[in-house]
N, C-alpha and C positions, 0 to 999 in steps of 0.2 A: 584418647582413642579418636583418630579421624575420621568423618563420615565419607565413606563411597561417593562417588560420583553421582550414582542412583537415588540415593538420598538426595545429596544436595539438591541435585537438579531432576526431581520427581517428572514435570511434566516433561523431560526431555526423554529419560527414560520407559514412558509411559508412551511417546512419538515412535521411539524403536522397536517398543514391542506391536505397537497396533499394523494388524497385516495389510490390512487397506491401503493403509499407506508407505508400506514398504517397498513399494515400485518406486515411489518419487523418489523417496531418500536414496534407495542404494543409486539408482540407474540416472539419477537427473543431478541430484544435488550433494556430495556427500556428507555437508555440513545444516544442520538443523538452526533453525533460531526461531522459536517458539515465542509468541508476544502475547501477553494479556490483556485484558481490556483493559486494567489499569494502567500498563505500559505504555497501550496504543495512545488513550485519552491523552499520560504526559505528552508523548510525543508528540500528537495533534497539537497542545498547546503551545511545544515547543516552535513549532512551525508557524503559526499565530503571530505569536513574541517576533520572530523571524521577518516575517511580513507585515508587523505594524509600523514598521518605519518605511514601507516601500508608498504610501498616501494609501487614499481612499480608493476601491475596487465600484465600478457601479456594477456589476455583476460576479457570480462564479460560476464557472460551467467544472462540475464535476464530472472526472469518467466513471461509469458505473462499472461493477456493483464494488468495486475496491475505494472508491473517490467519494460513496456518499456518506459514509462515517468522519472521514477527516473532515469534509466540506461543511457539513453540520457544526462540529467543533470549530474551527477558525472561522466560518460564518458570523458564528455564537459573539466569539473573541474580539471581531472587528467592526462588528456592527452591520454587516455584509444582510441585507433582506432579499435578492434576487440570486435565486439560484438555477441555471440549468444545468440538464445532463446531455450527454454523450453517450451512448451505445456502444463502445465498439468490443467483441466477441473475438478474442486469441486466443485464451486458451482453454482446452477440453481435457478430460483424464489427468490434470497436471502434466499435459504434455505443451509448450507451444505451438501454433499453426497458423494457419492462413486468417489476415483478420477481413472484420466483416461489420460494415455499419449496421446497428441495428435499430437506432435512432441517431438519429444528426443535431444540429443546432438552432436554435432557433433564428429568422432570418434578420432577427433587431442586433441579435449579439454579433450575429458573421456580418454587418454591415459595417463596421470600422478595421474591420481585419484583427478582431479582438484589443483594439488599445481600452487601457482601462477594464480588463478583463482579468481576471486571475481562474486560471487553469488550477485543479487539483485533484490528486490521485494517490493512493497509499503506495504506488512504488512503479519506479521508472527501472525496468528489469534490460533486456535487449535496446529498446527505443522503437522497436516498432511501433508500438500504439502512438505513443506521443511524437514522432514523425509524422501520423495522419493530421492528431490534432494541430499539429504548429504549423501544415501546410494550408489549415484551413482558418487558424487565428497566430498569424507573423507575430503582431504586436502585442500579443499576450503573453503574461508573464506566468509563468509555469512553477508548481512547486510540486513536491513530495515528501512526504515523509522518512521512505527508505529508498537509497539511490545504490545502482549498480556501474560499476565503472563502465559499461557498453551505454547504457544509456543518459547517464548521468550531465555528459554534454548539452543534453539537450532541454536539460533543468536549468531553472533561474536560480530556485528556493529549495533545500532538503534537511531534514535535522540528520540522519545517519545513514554513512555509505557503508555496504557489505560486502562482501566479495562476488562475485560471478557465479560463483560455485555453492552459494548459500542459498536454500530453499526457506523462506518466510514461511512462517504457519500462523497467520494474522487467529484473531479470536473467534471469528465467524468462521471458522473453520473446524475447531477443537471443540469436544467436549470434556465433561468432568468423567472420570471415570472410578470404581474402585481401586486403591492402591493397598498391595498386600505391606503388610508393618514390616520395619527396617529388620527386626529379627526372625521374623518369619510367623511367629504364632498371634494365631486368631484370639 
């Protein structure tokens, strides 16, 4: 006997029934991809692996709050000790919008126009974000974890591309919740 969809894939069906976020999924995105922290870690790693053959980084400026979980991991990976952040505020309600510096860079790392720099952020979605960043470091090299064909151009480095129409549900975002048994009784 084959198990249901719901089974196999618990936390996807646990994503369609939570109401809260049932705006995103029908109105924005109509395909789910729900990632664990197990998942995420590999992938960070994978990305690592990726960028050990590009030389030594004397910095990374991550974007927050998406870019300080990878950055930490490939940091770890490469041997990387200096790390900055970036600010910048797109998007609210799960909706995209107007972005908004909310911290900038610091004036040691904007002074070679990012060479020797490595950019990082868990997903390059539109490109809006990473358009500010690459006007303000040309010569850095940029990576991601999950790339979207809109913004993907604008990546050096990525482990996996998803569609346009995919909404991510990174781990910091989900919780655990009760799941009723595959038969129904308690």
């Amino acid at each position: 006997m084959g198990m249901n969809a719901a089974a196999r894939f618990p936390l996807r069906a646990q994503l369609a029934m939570t109401p809260h976020l049932e705006g995103i999924m029908t109105e924005q995105a109509p395909k789910a991809f729900p990632v664990s922290w197990d998942q995420f870690h590999r992938d960070s790693r994978a990305l690592a692996w990726r960028l050990s053959g590009q030389g030594a980084f004397r910095a990374i400026v991550c974007i927050t709050r998406g870019g300080l979980v990878p950055a930490a991991i490939v940091a770890r990976e490469l041997g990387t000790r200096v790390i900055e952040t970036i600010s910048i505020a797109s998007y609210s309600g799960g909706r995209q919008g107007s972005l908004s510096i909310l911290k900038g860079i610091s004036p040691e790392i904007l002074a070679e126009e990012g060479a020797g720099i490595l950019v990082i952020d868990d997903l390059v979605d539109t490109g809006a974000t990473m358009k500010v960043v690459r006007e303000m470091l040309p010569k850095a090299h940029v990576a991601t974890v999950y790339a979207k064909p809109l913004g993907r151009p604008l990546v050096d480095t990525f482990v996996t591309e998803v569609s346009q129409d995919t909404w991510i549900y990174f781990p910091w975002d989900l919780e655990l919740s009760y799941a009723k048994p595959i038969i129904g009784k308690e």
